[in-house]
C-alpha positions as CSV (number, residue, x, y, z in Angstrom):
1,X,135.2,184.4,70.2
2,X,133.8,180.9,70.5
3,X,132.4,179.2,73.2
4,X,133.2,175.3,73.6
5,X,130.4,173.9,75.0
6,X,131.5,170.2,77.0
7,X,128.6,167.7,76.7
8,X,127.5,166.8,80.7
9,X,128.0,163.5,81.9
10,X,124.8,162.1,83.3
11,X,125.1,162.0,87.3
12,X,126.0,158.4,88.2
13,X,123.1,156.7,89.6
14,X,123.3,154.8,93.0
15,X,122.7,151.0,93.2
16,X,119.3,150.6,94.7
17,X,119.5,148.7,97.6
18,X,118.2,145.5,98.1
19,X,114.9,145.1,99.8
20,X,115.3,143.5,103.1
21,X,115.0,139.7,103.6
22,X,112.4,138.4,105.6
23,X,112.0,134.5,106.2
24,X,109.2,132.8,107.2
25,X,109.0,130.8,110.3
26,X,109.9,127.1,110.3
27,X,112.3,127.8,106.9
28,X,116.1,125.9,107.2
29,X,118.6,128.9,106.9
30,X,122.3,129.7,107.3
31,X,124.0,131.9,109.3
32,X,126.5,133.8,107.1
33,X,128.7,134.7,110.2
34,X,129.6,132.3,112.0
35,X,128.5,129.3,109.4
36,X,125.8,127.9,111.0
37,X,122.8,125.9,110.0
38,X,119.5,126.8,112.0
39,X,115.6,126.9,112.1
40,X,113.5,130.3,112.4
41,X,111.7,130.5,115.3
42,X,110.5,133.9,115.5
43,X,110.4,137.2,112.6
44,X,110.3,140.6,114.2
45,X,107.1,142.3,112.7
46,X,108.4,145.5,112.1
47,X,111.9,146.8,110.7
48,X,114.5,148.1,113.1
49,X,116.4,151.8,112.8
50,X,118.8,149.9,110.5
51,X,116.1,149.0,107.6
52,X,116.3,144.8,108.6
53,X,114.1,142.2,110.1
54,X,115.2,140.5,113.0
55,X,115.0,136.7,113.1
56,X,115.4,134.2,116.4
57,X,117.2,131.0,114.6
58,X,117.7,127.7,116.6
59,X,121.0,126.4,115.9
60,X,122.5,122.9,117.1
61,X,124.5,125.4,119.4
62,X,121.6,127.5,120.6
63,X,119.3,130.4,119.6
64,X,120.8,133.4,118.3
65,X,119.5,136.9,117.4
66,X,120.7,137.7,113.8
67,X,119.6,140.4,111.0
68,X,117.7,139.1,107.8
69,X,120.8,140.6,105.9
70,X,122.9,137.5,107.7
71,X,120.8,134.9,106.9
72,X,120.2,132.8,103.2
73,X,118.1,130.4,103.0
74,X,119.0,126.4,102.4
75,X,117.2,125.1,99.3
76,X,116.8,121.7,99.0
77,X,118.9,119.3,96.9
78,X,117.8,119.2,93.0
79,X,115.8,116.1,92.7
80,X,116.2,115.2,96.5
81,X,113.7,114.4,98.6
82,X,111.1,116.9,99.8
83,X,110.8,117.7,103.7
84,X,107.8,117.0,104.7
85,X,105.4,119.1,106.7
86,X,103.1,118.0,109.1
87,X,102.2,114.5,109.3
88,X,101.2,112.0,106.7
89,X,97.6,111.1,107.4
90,X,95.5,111.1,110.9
91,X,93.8,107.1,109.9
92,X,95.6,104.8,107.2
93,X,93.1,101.9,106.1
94,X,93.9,98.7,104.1
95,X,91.8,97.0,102.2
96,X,91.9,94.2,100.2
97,X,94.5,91.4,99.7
98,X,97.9,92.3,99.7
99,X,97.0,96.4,100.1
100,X,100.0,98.4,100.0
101,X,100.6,101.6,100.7
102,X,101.9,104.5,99.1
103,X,103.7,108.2,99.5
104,X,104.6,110.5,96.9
105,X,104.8,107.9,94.6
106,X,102.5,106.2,91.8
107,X,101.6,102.5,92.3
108,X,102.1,101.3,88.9
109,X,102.2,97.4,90.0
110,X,100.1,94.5,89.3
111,X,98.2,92.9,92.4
112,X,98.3,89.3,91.6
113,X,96.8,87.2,94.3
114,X,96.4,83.3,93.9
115,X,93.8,81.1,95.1
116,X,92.6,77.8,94.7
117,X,89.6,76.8,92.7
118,X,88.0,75.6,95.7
119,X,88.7,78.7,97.7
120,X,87.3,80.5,94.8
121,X,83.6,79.2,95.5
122,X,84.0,79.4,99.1
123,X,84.6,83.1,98.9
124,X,81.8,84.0,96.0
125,X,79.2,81.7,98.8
126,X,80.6,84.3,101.8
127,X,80.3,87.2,99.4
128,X,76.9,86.4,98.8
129,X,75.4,86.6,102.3
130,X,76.1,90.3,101.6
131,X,72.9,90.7,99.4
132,X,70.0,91.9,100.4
133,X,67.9,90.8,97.8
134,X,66.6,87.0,98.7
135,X,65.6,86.1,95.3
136,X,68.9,87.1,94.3
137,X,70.9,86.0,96.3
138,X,69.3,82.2,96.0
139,X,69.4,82.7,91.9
140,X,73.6,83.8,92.4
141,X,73.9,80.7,95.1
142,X,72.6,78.5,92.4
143,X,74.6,80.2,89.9
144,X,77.6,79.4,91.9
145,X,76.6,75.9,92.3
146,X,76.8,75.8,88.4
147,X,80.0,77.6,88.3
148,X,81.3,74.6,90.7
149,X,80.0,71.9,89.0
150,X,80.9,72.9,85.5
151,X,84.3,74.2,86.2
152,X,87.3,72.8,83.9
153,X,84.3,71.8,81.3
154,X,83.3,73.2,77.9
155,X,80.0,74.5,79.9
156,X,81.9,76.6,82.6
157,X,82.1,79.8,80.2
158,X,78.0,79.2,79.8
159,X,78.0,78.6,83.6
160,X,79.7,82.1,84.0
161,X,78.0,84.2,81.5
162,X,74.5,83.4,83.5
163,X,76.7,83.8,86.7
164,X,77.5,87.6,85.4
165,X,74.1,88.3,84.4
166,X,72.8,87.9,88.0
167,X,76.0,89.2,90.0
168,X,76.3,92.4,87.4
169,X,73.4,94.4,89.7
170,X,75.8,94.0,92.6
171,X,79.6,94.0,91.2
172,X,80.8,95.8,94.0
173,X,80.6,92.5,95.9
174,X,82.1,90.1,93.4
175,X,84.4,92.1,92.1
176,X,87.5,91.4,94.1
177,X,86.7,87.7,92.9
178,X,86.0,88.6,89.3
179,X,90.1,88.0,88.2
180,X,89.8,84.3,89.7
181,X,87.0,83.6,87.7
182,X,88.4,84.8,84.6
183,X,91.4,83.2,85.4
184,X,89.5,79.9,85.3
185,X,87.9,80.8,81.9
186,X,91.0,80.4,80.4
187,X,92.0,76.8,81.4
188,X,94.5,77.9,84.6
C-alpha cells in the first residue's frame, strides 16, 4: 500500500500593520472624516489602548480630537511656493544706490546708476574726507583735481591711472564710484 503524501501549503502570512502616524505640531493636515483641512496643535505623547496617537487639529470650524489613523498630511503644491516659517529677518539694511532686496530668489540684475560728470567729483571729494591718512588724502584730493581738469582729454586715462595708484590702499571707499570713472574712460 502506498501512501500519497500532499505537499503543505505554507500558512498565509498576515499583512503587517502599518505603524501608527504621528504628526508633528504646526504640520497642515486633513481630516479624513468629515473632510476637513486643519493645523496640529497638540500630539499625545504616548499611544492609547487602540495602538494610535491622538492629535488636537484646529479647523476653520473648531478644534477637534481625532486619531493619527484619520489624519494625512497636505503636501505642498509641486513647484509652488514654500510656507514660510518664522519670520524673515529681525533688521533689513540697505545700502548703496538703488539696493534692492531679495527672498528666495538670486539677484542676477545689473545695478546701473547714472550720474553726471560733475557729481562724479563731488562724490570722490566727500569720499575722501573718509581717510585717515593726511598725506593721502591731500595726494588723492589732488589726484581728483587732475581727474577734473583732464576729463574728456587724451590725458584723463594718465590722470586716472595715478588716481588708482593712490586710491588702491583704500578701494573700499572709492569703490562704489569706480564704474563712473570707467565709464568716463571710455568717452561717455
Amino acid at each position: 500500500m502506498r501512501f500519497k503524501v500532499k505537499k503543505m501549503k505554507p500558512p498565509k502570512r498576515l499583512p503587517t500593520p502599518k505603524p501608527p502616524k504621528r504628526f508633528a505640531v504646526g504640520a497642515p493636515v486633513r481630516i479624513k472624516n468629515p473632510g476637513k483641512d486643519g493645523v496640529v496643535t497638540h500630539v499625545d505623547d504616548e499611544r492609547t489602548t487602540l495602538g494610535e496617537y491622538w492629535h488636537k487639529v484646529e479647523t476653520k470650524y473648531g478644534e477637534r480630537k481625532e486619531p493619527g489613523c484619520n489624519l494625512e498630511l497636505i503636501l505642498p503644491p509641486i513647484g509652488g511656493p514654500k510656507p514660510r516659517a518664522g519670520k524673515l529677518a529681525d533688521n533689513i539694511h540697505f545700502h548703496g544706490p538703488n539696493a534692492r532686496l531679495n527672498v528666495d530668489s538670486t539677484d542676477n540684475s545689473s545695478n546701473a546708476v547714472s550720474m553726471s560728470n560733475d557729481r562724479v567729483f563731488v562724490e570722490l571729494r566727500e569720499q575722501a574726507e573718509f581717510v585717515a591718512d593726511e598725506q593721502d588724502r591731500a595726494d588723492i584730493l589732488a589726484r581728483i583735481n587732475d581727474l577734473e581738469s583732464t576729463k574728456g582729454t587724451k590725458g584723463f586715462l594718465a590722470a586716472y591711472q595715478e588716481f588708482m595708484t593712490i586710491a588702491s590702499n583704500h578701494i573700499t571707499v572709492f569703490g562704489p564710484l569706480l564704474p563712473a570713472l570707467v565709464q568716463m574712460l571710455s568717452g561717455n
